[in-house]
matplotlib code that plots the C-alpha trace (Angstrom):
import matplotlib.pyplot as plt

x = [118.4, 121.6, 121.7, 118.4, 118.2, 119.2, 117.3, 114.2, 115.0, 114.8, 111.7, 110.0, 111.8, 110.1, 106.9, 107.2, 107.9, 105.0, 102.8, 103.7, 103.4, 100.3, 99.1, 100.9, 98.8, 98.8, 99.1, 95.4, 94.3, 94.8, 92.7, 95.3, 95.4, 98.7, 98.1, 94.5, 94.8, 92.8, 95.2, 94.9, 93.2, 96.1, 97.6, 101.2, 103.2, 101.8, 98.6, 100.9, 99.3, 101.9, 104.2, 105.7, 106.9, 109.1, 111.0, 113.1, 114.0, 117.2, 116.3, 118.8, 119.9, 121.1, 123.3, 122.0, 118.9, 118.9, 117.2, 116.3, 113.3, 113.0, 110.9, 109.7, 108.0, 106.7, 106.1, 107.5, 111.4, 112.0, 115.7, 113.5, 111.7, 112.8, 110.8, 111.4, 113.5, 115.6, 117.5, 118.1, 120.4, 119.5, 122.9, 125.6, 127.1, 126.1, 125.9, 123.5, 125.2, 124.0, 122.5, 125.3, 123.2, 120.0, 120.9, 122.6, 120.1, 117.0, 115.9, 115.8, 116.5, 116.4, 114.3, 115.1, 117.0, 117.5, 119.6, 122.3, 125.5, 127.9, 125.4, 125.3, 128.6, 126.8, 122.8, 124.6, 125.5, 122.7, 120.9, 123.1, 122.8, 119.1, 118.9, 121.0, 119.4, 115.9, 114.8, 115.4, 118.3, 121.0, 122.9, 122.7, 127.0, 125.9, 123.4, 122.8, 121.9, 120.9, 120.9, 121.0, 121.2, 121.1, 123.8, 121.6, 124.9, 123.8, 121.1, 123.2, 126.3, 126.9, 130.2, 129.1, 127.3, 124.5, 122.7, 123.3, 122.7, 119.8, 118.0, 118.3, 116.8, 114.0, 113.1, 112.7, 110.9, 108.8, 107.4, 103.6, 101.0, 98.9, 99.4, 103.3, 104.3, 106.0, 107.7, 110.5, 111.1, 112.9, 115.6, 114.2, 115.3, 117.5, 117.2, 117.0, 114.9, 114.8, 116.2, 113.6, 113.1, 112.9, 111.8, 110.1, 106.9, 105.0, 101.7, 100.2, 98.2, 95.2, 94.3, 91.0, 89.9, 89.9, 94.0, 94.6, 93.2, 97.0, 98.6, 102.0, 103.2, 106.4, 108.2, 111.2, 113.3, 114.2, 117.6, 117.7, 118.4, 116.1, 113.6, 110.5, 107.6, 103.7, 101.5, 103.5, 103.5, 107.0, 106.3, 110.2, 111.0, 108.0, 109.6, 112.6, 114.5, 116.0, 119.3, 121.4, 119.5, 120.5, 123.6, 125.0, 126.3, 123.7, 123.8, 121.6, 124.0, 121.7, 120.3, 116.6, 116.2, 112.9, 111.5, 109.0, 106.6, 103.5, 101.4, 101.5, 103.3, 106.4, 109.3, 113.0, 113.3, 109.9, 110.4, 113.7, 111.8, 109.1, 112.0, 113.6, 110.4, 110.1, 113.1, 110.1, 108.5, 111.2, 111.9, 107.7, 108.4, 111.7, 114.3, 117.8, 119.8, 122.6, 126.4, 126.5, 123.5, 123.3, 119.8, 118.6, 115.2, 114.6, 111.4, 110.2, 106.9, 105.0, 102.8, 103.1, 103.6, 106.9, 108.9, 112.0, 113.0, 116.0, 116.2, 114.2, 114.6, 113.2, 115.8, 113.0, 110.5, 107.0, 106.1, 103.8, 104.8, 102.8, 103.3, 105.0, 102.2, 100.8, 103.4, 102.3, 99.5, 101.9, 104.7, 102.2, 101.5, 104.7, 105.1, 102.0, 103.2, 106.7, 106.0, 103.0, 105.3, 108.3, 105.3, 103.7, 107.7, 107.8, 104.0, 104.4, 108.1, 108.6, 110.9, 113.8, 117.1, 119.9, 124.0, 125.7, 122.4, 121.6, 117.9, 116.0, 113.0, 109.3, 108.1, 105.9, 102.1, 99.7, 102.4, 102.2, 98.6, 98.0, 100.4, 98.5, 95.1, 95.9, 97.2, 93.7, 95.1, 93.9, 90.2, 87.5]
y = [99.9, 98.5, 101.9, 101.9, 98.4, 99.9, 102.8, 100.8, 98.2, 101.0, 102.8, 99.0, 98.5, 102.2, 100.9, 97.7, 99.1, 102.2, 98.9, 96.9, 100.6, 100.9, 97.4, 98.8, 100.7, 103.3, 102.3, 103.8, 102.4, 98.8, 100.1, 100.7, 103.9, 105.0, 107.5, 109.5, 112.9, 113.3, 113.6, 116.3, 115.6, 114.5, 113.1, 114.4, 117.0, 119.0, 119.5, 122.2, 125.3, 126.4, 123.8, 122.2, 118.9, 118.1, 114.8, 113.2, 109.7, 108.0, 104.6, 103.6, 100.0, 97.6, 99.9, 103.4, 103.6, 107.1, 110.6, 113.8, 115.2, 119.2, 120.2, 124.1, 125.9, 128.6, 129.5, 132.9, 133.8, 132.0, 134.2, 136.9, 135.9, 133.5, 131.1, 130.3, 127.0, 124.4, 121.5, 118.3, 116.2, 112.3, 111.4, 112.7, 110.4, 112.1, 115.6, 117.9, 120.7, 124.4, 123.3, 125.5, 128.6, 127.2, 126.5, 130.1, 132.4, 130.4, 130.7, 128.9, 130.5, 128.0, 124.9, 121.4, 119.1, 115.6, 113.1, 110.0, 111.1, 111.5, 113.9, 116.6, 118.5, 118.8, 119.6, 122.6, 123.8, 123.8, 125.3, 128.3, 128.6, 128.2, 131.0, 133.8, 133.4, 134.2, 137.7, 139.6, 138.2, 140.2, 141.6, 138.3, 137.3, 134.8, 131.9, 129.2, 126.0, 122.9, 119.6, 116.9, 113.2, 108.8, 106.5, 104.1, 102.5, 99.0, 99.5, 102.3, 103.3, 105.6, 106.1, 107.1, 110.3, 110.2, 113.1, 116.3, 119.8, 120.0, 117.0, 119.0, 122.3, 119.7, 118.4, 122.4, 123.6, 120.7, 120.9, 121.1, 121.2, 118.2, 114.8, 113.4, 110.3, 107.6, 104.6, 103.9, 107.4, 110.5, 110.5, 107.1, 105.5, 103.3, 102.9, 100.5, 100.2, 97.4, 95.6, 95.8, 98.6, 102.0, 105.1, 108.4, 108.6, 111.4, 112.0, 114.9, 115.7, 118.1, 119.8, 119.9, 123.8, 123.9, 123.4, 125.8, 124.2, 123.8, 121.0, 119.5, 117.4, 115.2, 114.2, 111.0, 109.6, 106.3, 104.4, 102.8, 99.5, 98.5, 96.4, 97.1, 97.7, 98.5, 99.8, 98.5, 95.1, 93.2, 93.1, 92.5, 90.1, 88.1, 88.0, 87.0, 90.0, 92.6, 94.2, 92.0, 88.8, 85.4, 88.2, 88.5, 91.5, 92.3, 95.5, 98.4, 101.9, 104.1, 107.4, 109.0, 112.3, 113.8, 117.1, 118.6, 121.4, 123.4, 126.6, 127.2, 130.4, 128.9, 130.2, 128.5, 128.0, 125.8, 124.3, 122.8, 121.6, 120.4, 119.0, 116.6, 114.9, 113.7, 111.4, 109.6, 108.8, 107.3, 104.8, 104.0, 102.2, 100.4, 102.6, 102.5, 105.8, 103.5, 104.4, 105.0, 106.3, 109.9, 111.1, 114.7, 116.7, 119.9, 122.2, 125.0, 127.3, 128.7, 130.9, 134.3, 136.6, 134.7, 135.2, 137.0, 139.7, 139.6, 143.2, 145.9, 149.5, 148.4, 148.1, 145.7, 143.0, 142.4, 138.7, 136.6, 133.1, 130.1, 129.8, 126.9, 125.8, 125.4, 123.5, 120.0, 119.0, 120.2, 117.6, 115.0, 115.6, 115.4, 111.8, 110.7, 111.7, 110.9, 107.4, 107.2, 109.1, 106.1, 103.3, 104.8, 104.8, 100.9, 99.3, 101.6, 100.8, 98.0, 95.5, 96.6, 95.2, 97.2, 97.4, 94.3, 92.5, 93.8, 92.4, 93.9, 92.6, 94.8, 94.4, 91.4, 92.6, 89.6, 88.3, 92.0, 92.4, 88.5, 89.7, 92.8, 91.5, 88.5, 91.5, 93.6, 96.1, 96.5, 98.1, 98.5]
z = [55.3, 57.2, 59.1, 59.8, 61.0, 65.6, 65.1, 64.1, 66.8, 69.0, 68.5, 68.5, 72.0, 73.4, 71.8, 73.6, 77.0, 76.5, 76.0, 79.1, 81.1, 80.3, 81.9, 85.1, 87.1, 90.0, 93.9, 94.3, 91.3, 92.9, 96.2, 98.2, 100.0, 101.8, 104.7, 105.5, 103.3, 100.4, 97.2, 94.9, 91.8, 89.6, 92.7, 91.3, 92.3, 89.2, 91.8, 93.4, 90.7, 88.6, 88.7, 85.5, 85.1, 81.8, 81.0, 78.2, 78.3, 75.9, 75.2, 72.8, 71.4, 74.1, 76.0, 76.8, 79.9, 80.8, 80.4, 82.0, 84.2, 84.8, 87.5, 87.1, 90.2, 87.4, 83.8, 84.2, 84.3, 87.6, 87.5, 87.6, 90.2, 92.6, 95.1, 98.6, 98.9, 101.3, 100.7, 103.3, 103.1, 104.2, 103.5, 101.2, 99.2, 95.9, 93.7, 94.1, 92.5, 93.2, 96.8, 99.3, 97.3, 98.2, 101.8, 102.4, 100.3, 100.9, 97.6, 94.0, 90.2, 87.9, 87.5, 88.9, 86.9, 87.7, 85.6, 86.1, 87.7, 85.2, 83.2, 86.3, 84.5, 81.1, 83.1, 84.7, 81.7, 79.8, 82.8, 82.9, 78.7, 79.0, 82.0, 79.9, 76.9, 78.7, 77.6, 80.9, 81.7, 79.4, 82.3, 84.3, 85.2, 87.8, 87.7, 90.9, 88.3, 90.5, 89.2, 91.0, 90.2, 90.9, 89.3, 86.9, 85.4, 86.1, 83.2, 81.4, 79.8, 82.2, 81.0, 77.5, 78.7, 76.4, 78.0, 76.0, 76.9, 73.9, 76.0, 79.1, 77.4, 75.7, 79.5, 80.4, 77.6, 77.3, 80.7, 80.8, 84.2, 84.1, 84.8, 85.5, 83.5, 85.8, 86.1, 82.9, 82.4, 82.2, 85.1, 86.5, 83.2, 84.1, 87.7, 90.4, 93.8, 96.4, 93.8, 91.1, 88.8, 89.7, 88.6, 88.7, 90.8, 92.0, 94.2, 96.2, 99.7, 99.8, 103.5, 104.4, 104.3, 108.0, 108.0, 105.2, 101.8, 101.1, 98.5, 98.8, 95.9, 95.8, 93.0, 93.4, 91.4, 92.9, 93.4, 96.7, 98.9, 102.0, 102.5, 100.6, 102.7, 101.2, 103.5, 106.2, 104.8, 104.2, 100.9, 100.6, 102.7, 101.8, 98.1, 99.4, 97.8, 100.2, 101.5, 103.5, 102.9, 105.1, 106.2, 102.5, 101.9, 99.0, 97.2, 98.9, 98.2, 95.3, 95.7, 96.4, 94.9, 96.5, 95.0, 97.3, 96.2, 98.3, 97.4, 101.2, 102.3, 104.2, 104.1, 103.7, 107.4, 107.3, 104.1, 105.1, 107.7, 105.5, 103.8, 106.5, 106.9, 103.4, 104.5, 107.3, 103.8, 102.4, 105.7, 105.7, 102.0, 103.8, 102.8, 104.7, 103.8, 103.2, 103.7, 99.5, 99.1, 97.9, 99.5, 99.5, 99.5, 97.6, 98.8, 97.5, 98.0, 94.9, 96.7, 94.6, 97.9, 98.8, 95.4, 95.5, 92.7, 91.4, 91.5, 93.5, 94.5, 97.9, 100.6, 102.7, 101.8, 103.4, 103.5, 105.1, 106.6, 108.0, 111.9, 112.9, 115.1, 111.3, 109.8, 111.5, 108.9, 105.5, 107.8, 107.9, 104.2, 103.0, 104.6, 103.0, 99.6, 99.4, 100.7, 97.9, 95.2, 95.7, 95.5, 92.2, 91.3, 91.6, 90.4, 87.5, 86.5, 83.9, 83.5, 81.8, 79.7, 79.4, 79.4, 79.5, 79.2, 82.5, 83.3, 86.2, 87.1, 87.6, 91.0, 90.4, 90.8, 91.0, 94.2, 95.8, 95.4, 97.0, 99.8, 100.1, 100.1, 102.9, 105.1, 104.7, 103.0, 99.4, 99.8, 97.0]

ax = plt.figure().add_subplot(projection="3d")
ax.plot(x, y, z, "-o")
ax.set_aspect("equal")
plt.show()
């Protein structure tokens, strides 16, 4: 019973904090809409068909925060066959490993994977075990893993490197279409925005038929300084809890990791593109780019005429891309929803106490809301 005594005060702590997320709602769900595209209907990045979303978050005694979130672009042997992608870099204090492959061949052959920093070693690994043990992939000698990643040591024994390579091949296997749990979770376990709990979020944008009928979905995982803004409202100032408050030198450094996804046919050219203006999200919620901040984008395109064999007896490849006269409306979406995704991130993050009795506060509600409605913004 003595050894049973943390693993039962754990699984009462998960059940406590799945209790308190489930009284924390969505952005929308409060009536507040962030930019003027429709979502799709999950309003997650799983809206982009065929994307997979998988997560696996370590909450462990008083000491570990952490976990793992795998983003997949199919369900087939994406080795095999490859999608269009880009990477931008906001700013580059951080590790995306596997990204100079991405930037130079303009392409992506293994999920996603997004963790805490000192677990991107032990994600590549599994990445490259999980990728040669796929049937098809016998003869395979090289594999391109990217993983990339936020430091969530202030809640987290970072140091312990509690994320295994079985958790990492869990996230991947387990990831399902549907709806994208946020807030406490997965990679966004144990981290820290504006200086109250972060988290994974995610939301999508819809066009209208007459631009294309296209969906971009975004995925974060949030670990940033700034000054929090909600639909344009100083939500952080007004809560007196910002970077650089009465000129102290408060903590803002983190990291953003933004995972961009579209069924539109745009090549790695445009989706870099696409890419770059994610980071115009990211500054609408308040968000610096600070000096230590490690900030980067991923994109990639699932539409099935853009994927890239691994091998082929043909010398050339027909494709067809979006013009960029075209691009404008999947730019203006990807705003939209990266600046929704990092919102969902924060109203639907919880409270949390961790390492060294860490305690870092929810972004209080009922005072957002009031600020909210005074400012007009909050509609039925």
């Amino acid at each position: 019973m003595k050894h049973l005594l943390p693993l039962l005060l754990s699984l009462l702590f998960t059940l406590v904090l799945s209790s308190h997320a489930q009284d924390r709602k969505r952005v929308r769900d409060y009536g507040i809409r962030i930019g003027v595209l429709p979502t799709g209907p999950l309003n997650a990045l799983t809206d982009v068909a065929g994307v997979r979303v998988g997560q696996v978050t370590l909450v462990k005694g008083d000491h570990v925060r952490t976990g793992v979130t795998a983003i997949l672009p199919h369900g087939g042997n994406l080795f095999q066959e490859k999608v269009p992608a880009a990477v931008f870099v906001g700013n580059g204090f951080g590790k995306l490993a596997g990204s100079t492959q991405v930037q130079e061949l303009g392409n992506l052959e293994t999920p996603i994977i997004l963790t805490n920093t000192l677990s991107v070693g032990t994600a590549m690994n599994a990445v490259v075990d999980y990728t040669l043990r796929q049937p098809g992939n016998e003869r395979v000698q090289s594999v391109n893993a990217l993983v990339g990643e936020t430091n969530d040591g202030g809640l987290n024994d970072i140091r312990g490197r509690h994320v295994t390579e079985q958790h990492v091949v869990e996230a991947i296997r387990s990831a399902k279409a549907g709806p994208v749990e946020e807030g406490n979770v997965g990679a966004g376990t144990g981290t820290i925005c504006f200086g109250f709990k972060g988290g994974v979020g995610t939301s999508s944008r819809k066009l209208p038929a007459a631009l294309g009928g296209y969906t971009v979905g975004v995925l974060v995982q949030t670990n940033f300084g700034g000054a929090l803004q909600v639909a344009g409202v100083p939500v952080g100032e007004a809560l007196e809890r910002f970077s650089f408050r009465q000129q102290i030198l408060e903590k803002a450094d983190g990291s953003c990791m933004i995972v961009v996804a579209t069924d539109a046919p745009v090549e790695a050219r445009n989706l870099e593109r696409m890419a770059s203006r994610a980071m115009l999200g990211l500054g609408k919620t308040g968000g610096i780019v600070s000096n230590g901040s490690g900030d980067y984008v991923i994109a990639f395109s699932t539409h099935p005429g853009l994927r890239v064999p691994y091998e082929s007896k043909e010398r050339t490849q027909t494709t067809t891309y979006l013009r960029n006269d075209d691009m404008s409306p999947l730019f203006m979406a990807t705003i939209e929803a990266t600046e929704e995704a990092i919102l969902n991130a924060l109203f639907k993050a919880q409270t949390t106490v961790g390492y060294h009795k860490t305690r870092v506060e929810a972004l209080p509600l009922e005072k957002t809301l009031d600020l909210l409605k005074k400012h007009h913004v909050i509609r039925p």
